[in-house]
PQR file of N, CA, C, O and H, with PARSE charges and radii, in Angstrom:
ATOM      1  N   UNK A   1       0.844  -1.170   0.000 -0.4000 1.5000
ATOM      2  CA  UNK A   1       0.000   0.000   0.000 -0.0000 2.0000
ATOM      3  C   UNK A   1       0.892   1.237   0.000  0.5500 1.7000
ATOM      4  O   UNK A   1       1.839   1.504   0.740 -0.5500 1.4000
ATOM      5  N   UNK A   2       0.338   1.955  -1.051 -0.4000 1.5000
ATOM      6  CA  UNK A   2       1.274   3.762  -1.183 -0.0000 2.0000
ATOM      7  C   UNK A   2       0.932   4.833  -0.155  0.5500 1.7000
ATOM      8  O   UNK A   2       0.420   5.851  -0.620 -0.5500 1.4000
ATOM      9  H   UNK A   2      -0.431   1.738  -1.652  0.4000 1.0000
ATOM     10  N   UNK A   3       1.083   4.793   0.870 -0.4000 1.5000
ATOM     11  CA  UNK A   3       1.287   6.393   1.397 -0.0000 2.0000
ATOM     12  C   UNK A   3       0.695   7.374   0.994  0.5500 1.7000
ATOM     13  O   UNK A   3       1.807   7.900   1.016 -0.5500 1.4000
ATOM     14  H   UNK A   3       1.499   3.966   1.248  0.4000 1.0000
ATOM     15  N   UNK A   4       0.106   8.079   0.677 -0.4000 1.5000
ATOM     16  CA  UNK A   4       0.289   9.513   0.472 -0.0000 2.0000
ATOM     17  C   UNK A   4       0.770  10.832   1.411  0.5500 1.7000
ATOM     18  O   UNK A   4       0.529  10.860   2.618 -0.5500 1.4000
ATOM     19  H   UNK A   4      -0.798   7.652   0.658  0.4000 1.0000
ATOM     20  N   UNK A   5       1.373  11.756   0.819 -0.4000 1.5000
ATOM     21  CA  UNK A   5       1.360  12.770   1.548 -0.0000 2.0000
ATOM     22  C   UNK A   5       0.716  13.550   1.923  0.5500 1.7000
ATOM     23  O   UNK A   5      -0.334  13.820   1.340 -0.5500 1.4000
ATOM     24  H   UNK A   5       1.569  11.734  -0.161  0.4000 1.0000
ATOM     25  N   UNK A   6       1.152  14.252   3.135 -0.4000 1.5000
ATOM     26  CA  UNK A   6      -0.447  14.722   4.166 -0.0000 2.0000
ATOM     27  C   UNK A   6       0.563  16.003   3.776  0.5500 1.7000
ATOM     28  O   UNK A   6       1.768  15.982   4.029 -0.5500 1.4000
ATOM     29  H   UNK A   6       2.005  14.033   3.608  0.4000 1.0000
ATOM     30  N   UNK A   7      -0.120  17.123   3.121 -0.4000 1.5000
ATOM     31  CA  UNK A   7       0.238  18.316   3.182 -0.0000 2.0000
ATOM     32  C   UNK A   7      -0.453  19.088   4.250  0.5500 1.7000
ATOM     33  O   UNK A   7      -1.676  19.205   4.182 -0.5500 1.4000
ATOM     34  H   UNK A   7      -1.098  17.141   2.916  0.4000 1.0000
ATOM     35  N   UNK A   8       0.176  19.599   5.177 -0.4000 1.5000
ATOM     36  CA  UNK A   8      -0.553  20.297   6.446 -0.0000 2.0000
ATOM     37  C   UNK A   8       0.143  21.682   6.419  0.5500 1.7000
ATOM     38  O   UNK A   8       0.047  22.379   7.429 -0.5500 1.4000
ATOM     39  H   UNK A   8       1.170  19.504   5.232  0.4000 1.0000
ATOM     40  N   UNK A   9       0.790  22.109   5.417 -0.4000 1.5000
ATOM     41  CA  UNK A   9       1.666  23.536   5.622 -0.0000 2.0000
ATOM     42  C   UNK A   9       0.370  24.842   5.190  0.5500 1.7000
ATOM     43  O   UNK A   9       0.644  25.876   4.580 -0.5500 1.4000
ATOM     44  H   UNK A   9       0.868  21.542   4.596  0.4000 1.0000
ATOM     45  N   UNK A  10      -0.833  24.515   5.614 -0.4000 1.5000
ATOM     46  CA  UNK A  10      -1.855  25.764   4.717 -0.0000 2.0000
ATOM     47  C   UNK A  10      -2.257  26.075   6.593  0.5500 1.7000
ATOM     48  O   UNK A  10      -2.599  27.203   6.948 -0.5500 1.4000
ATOM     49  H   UNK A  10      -1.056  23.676   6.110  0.4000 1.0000
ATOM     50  N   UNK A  11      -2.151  24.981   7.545 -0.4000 1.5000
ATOM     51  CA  UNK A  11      -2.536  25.354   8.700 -0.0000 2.0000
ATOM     52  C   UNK A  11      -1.704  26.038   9.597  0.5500 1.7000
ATOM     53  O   UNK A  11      -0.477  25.940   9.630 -0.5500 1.4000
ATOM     54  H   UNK A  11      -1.873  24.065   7.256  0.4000 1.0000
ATOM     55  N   UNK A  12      -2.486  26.818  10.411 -0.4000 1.5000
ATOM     56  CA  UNK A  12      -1.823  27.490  11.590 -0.0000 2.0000
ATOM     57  C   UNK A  12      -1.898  26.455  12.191  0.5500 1.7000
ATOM     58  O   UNK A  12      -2.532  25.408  12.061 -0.5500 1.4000
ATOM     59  H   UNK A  12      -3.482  26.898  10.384  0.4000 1.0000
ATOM     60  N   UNK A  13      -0.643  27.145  13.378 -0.4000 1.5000
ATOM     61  CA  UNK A  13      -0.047  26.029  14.117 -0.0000 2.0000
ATOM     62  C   UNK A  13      -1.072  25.628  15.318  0.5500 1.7000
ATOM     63  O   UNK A  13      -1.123  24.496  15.800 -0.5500 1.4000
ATOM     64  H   UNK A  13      -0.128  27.996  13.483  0.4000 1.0000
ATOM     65  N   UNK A  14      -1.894  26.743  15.736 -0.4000 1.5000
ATOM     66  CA  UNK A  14      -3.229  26.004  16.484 -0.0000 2.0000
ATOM     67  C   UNK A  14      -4.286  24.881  15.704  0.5500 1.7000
ATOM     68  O   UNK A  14      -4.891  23.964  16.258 -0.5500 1.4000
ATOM     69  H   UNK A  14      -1.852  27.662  15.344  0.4000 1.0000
ATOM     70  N   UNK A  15      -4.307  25.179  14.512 -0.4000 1.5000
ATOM     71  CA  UNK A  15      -4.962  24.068  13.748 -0.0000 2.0000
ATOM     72  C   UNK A  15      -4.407  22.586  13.978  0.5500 1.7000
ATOM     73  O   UNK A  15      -4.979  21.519  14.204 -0.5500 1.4000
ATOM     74  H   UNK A  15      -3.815  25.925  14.062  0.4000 1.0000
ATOM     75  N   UNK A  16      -2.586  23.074  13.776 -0.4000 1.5000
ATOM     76  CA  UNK A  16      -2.073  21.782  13.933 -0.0000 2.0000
ATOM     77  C   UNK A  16      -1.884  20.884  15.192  0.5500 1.7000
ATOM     78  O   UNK A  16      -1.515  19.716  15.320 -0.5500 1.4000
ATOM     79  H   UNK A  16      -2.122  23.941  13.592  0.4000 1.0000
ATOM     80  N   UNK A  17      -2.374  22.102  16.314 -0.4000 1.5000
ATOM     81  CA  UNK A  17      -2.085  21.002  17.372 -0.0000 2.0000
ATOM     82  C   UNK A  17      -3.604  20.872  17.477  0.5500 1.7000
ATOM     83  O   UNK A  17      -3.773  20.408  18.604 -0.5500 1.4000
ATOM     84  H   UNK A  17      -2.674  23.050  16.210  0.4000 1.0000
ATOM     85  N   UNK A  18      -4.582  21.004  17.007 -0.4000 1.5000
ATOM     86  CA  UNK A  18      -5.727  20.761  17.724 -0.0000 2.0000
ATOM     87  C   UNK A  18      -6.251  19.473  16.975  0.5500 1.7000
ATOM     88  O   UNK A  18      -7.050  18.710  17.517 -0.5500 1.4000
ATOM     89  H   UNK A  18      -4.445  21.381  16.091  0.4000 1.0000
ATOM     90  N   UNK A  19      -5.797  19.287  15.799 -0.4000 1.5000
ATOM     91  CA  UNK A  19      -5.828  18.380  14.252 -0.0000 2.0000
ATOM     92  C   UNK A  19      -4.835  16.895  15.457  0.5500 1.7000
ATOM     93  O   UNK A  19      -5.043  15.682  15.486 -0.5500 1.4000
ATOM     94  H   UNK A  19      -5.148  19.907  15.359  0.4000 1.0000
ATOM     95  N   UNK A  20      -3.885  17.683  16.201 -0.4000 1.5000
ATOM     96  CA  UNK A  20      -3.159  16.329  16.973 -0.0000 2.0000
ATOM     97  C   UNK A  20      -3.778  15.498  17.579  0.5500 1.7000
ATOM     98  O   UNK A  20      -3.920  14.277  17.516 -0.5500 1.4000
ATOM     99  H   UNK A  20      -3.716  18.668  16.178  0.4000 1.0000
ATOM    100  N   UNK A  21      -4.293  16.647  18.443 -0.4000 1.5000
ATOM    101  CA  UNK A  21      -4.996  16.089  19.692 -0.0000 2.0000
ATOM    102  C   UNK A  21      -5.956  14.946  19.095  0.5500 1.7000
ATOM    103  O   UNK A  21      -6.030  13.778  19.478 -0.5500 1.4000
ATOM    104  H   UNK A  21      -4.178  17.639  18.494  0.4000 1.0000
ATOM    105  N   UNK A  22      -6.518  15.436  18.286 -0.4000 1.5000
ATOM    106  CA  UNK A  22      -7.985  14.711  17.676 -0.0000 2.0000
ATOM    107  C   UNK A  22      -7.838  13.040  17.537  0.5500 1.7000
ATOM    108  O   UNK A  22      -8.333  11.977  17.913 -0.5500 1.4000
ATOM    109  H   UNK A  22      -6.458  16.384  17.975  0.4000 1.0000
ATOM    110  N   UNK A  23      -6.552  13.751  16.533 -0.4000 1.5000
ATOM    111  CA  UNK A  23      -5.910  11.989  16.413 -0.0000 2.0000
ATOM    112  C   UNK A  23      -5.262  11.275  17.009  0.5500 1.7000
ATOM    113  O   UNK A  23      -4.953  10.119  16.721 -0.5500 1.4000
ATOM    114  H   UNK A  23      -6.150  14.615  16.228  0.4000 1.0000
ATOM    115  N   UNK A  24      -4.837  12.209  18.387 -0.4000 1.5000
ATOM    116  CA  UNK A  24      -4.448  10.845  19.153 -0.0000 2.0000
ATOM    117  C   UNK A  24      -5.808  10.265  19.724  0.5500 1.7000
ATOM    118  O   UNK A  24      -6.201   9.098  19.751 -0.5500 1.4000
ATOM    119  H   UNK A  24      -5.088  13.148  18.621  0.4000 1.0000
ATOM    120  N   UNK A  25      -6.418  11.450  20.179 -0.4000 1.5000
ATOM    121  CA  UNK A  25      -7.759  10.375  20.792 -0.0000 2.0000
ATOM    122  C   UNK A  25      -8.313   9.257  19.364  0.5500 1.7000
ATOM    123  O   UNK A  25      -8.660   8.137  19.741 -0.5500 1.4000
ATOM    124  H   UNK A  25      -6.099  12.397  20.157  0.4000 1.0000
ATOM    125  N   UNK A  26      -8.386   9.483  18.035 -0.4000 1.5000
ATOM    126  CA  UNK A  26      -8.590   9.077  17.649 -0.0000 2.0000
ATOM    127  C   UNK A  26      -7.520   7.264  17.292  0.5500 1.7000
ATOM    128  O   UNK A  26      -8.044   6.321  16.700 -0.5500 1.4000
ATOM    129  H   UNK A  26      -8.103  10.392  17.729  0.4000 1.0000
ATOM    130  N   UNK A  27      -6.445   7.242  17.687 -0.4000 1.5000
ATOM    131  CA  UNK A  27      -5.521   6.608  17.710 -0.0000 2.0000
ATOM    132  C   UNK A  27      -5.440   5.788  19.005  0.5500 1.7000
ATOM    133  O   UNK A  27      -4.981   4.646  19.040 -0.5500 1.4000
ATOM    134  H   UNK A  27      -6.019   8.008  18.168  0.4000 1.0000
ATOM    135  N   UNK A  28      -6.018   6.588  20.281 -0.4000 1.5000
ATOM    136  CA  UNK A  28      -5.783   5.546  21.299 -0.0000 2.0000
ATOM    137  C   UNK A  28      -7.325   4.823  21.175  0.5500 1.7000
ATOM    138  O   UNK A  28      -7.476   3.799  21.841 -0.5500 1.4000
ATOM    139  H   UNK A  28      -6.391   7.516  20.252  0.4000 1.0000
ATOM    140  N   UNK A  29      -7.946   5.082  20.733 -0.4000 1.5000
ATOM    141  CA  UNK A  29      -9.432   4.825  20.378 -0.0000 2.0000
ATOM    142  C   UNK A  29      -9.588   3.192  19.366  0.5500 1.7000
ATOM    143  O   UNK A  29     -10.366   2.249  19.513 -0.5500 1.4000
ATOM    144  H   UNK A  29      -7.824   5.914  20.192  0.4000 1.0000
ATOM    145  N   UNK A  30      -8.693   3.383  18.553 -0.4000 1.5000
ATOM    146  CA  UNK A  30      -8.453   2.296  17.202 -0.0000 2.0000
ATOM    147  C   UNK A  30      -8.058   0.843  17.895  0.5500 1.7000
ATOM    148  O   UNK A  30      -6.907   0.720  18.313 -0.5500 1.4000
ATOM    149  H   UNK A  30      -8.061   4.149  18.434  0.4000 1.0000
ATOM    150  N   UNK A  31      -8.720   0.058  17.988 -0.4000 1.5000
ATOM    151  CA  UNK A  31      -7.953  -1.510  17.932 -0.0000 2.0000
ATOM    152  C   UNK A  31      -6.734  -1.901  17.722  0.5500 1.7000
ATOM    153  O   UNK A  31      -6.321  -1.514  16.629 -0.5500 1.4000
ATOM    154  H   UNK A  31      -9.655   0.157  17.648  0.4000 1.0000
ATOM    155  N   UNK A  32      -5.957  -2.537  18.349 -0.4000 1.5000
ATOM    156  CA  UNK A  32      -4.713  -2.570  18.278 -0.0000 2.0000
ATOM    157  C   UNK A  32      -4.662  -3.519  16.924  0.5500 1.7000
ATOM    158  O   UNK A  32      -5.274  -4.581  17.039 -0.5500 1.4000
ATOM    159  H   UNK A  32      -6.293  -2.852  19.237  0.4000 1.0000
ATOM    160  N   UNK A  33      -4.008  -3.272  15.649 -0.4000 1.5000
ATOM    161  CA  UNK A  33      -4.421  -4.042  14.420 -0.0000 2.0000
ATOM    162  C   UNK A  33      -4.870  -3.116  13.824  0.5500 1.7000
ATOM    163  O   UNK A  33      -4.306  -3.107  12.730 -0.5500 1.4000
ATOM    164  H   UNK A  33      -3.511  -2.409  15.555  0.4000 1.0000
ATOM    165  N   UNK A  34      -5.567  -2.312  13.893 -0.4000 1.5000
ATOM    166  CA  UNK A  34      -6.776  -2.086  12.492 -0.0000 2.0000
ATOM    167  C   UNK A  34      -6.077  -1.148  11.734  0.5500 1.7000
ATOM    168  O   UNK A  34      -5.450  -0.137  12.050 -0.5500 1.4000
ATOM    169  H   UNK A  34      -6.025  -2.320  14.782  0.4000 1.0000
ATOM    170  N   UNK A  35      -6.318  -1.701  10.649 -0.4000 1.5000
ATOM    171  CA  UNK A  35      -5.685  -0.479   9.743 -0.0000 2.0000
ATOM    172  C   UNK A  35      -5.727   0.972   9.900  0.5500 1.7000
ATOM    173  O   UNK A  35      -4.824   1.721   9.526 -0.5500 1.4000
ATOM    174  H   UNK A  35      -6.827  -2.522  10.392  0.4000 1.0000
ATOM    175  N   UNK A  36      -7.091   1.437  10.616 -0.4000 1.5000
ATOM    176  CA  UNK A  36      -6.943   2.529  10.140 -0.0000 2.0000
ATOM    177  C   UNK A  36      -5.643   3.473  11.190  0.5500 1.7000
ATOM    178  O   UNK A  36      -5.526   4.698  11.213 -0.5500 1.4000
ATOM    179  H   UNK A  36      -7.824   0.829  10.920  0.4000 1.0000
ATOM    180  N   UNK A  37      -4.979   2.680  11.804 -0.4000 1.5000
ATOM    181  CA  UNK A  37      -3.906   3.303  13.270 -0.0000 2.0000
ATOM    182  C   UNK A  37      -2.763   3.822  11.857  0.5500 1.7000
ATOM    183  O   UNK A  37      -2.314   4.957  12.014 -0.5500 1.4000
ATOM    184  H   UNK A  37      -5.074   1.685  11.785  0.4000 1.0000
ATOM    185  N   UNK A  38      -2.386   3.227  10.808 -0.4000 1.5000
ATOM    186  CA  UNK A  38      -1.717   3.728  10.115 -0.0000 2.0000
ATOM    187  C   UNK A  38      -1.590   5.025   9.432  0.5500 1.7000
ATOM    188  O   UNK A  38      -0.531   5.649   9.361 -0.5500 1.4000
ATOM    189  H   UNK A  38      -2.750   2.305  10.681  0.4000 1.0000
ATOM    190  N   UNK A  39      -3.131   5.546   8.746 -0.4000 1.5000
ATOM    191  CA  UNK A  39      -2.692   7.041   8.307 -0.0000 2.0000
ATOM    192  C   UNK A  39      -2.995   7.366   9.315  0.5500 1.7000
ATOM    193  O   UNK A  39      -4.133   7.625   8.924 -0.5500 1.4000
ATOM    194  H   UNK A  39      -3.991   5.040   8.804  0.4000 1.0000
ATOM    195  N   UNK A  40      -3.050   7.710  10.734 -0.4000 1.5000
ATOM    196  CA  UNK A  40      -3.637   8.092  11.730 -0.0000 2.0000
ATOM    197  C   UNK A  40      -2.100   8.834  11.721  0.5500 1.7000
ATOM    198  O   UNK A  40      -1.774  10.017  11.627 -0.5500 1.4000
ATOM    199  H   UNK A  40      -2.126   7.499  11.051  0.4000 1.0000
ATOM    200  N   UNK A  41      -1.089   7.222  11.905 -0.4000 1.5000
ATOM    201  CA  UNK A  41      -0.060   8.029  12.313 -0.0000 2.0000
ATOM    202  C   UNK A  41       0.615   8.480  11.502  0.5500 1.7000
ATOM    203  O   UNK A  41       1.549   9.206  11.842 -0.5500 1.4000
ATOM    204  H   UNK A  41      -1.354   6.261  11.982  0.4000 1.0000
ATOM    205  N   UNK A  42       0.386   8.224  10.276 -0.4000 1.5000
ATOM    206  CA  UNK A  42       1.126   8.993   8.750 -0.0000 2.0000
ATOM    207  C   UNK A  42       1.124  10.689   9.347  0.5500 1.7000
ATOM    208  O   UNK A  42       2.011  11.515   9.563 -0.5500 1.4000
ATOM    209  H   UNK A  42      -0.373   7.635  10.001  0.4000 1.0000
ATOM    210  N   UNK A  43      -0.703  10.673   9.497 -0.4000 1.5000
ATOM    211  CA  UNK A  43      -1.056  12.436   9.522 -0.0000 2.0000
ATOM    212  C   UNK A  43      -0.261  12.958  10.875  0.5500 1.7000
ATOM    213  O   UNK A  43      -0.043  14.166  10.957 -0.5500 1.4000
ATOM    214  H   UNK A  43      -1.423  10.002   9.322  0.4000 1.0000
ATOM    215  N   UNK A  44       0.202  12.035  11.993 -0.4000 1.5000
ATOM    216  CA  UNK A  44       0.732  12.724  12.939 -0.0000 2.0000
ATOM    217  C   UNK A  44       1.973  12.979  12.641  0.5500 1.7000
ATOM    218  O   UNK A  44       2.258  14.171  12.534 -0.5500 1.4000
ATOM    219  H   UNK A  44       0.025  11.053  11.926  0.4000 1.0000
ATOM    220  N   UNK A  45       2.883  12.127  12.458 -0.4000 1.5000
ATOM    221  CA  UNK A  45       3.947  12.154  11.818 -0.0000 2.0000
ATOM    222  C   UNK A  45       4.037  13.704  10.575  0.5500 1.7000
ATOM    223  O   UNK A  45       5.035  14.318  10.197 -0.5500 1.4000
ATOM    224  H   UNK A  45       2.651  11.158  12.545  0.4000 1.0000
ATOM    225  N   UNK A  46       2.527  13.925  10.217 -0.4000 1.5000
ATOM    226  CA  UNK A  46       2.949  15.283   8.971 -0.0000 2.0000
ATOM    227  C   UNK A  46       3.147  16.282   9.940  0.5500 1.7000
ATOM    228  O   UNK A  46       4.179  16.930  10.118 -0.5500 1.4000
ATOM    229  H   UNK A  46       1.716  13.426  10.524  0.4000 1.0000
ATOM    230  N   UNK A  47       1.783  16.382  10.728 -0.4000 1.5000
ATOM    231  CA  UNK A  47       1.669  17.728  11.603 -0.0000 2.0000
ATOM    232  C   UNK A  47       3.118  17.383  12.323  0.5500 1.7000
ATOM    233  O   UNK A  47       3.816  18.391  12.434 -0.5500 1.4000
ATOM    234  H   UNK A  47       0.946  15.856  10.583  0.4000 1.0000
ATOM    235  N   UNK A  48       3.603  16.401  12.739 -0.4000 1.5000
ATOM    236  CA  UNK A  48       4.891  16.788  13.997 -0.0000 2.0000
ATOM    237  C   UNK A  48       5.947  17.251  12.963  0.5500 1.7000
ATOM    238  O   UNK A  48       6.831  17.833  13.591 -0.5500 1.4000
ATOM    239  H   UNK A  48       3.036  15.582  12.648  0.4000 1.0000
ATOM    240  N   UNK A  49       6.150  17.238  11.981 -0.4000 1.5000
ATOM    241  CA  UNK A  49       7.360  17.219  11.138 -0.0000 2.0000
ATOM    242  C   UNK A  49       7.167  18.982  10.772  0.5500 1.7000
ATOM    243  O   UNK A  49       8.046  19.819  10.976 -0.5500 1.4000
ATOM    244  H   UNK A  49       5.432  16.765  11.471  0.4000 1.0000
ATOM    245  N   UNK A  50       5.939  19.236  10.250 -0.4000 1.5000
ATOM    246  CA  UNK A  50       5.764  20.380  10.141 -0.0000 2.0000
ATOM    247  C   UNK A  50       5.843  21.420  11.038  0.5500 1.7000
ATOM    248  O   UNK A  50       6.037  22.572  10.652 -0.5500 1.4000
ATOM    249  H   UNK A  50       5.225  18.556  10.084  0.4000 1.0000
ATOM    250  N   UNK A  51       5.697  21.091  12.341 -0.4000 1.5000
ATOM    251  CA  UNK A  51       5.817  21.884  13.649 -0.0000 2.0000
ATOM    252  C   UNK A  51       6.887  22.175  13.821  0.5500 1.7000
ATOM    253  O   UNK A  51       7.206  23.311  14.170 -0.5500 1.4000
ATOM    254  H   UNK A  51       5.540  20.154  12.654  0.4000 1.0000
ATOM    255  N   UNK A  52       7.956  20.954  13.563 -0.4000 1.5000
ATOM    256  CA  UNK A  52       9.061  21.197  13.762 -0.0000 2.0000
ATOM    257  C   UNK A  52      10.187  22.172  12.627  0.5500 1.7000
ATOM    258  O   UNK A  52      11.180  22.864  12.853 -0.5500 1.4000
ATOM    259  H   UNK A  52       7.697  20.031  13.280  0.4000 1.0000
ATOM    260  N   UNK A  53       9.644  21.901  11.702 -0.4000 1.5000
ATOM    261  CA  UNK A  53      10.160  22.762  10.514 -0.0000 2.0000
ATOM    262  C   UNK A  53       9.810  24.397  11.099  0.5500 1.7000
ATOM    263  O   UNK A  53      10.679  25.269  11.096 -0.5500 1.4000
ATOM    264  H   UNK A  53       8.838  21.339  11.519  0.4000 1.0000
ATOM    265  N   UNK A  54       8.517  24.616  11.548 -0.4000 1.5000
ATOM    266  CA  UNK A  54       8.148  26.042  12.047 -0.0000 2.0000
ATOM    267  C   UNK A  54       9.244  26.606  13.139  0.5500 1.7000
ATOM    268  O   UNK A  54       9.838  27.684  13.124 -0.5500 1.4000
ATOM    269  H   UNK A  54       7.811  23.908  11.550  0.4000 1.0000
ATOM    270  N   UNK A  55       9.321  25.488  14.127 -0.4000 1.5000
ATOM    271  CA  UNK A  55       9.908  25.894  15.217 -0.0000 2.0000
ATOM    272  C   UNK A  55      11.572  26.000  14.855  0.5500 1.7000
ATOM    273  O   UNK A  55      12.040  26.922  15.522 -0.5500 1.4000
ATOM    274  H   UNK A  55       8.838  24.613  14.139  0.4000 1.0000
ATOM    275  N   UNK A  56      12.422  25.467  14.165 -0.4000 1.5000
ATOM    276  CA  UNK A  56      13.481  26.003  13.184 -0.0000 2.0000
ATOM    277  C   UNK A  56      13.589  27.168  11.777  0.5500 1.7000
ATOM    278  O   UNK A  56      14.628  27.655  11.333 -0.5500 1.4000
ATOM    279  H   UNK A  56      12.041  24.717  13.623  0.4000 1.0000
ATOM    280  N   UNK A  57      12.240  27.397  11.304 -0.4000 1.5000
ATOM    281  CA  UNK A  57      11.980  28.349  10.548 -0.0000 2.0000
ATOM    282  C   UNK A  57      10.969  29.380  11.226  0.5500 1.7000
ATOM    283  O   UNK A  57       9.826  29.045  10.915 -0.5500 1.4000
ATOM    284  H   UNK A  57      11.395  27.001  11.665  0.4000 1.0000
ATOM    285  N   UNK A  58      10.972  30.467  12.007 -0.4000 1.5000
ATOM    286  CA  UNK A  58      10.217  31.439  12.526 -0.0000 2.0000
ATOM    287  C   UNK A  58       8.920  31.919  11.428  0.5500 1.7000
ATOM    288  O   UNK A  58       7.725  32.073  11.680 -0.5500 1.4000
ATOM    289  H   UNK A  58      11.900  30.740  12.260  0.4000 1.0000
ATOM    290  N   UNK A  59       9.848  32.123   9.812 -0.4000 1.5000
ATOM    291  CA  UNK A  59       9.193  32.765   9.151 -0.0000 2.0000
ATOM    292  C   UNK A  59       8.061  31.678   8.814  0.5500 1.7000
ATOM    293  O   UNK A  59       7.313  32.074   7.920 -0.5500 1.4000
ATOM    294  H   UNK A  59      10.819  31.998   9.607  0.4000 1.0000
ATOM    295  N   UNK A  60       7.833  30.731   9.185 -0.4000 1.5000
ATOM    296  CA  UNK A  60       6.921  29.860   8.735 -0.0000 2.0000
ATOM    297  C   UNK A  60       5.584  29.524   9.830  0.5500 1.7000
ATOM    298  O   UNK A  60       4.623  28.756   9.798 -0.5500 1.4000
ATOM    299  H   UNK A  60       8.441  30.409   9.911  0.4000 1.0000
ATOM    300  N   UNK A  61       6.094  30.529  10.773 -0.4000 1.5000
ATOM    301  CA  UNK A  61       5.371  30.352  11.729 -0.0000 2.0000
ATOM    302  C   UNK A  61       4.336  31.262  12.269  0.5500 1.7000
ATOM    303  O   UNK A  61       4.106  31.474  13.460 -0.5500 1.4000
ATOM    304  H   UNK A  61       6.875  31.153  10.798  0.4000 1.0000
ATOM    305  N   UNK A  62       3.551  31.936  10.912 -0.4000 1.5000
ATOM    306  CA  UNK A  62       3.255  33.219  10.723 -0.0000 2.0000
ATOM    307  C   UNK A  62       1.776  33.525  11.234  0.5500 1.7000
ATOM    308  O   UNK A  62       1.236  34.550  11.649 -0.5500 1.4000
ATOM    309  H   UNK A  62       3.738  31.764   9.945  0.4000 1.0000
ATOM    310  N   UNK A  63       1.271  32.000  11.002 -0.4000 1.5000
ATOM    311  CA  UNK A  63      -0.202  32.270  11.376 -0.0000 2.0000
ATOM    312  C   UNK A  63      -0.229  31.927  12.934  0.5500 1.7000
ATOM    313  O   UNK A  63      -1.296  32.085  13.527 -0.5500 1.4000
ATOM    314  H   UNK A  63       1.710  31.167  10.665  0.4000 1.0000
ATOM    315  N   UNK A  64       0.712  31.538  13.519 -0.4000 1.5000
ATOM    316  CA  UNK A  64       0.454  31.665  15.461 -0.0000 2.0000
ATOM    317  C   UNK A  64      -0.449  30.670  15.684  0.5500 1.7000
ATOM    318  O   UNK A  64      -0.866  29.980  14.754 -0.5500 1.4000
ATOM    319  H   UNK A  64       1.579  31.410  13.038  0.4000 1.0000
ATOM    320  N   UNK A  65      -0.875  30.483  17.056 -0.4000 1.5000
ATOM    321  CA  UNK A  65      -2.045  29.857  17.864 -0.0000 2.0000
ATOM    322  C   UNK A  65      -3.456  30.690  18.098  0.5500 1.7000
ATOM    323  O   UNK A  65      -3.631  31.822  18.549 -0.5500 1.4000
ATOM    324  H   UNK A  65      -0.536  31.043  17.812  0.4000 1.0000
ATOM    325  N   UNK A  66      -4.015  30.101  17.815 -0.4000 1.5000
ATOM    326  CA  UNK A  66      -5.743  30.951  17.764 -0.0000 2.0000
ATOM    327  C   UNK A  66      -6.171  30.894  19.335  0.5500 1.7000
ATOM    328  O   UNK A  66      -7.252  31.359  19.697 -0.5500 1.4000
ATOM    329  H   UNK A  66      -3.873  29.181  17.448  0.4000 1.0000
TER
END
């Protein structure tokens, strides 16, 4: 199965942590097995990667926390 990429760079960074939260509840929620724990953690894996790109790039970090 292919992956896709989770583009999350259009959100502010309150979007992105609130988009987290969701999915971890949504993640501790999932059956241990079931497929769907995989893009669960694809999409966390985008938002954390992207956070972190912000928090080394300032200028990317433009839209703030709501």
């Amino acid at each position: 199965m292919t992956m896709r990429e989770h583009d999350v760079s259009s959100l502010t960074a309150g979007e992105l942590e609130r988009a987290r939260r969701e999915l971890q509840v949504s993640f501790s929620l999932a059956r241990p097995g079931s497929p769907v724990r995989e893009p669960i953690l694809a999409q966390m894996s985008a938002i954390d990667r992207e956070l972190g790109e912000r928090t080394t790039d300032p200028n990317q970090a433009q839209g703030g926390n709501r």
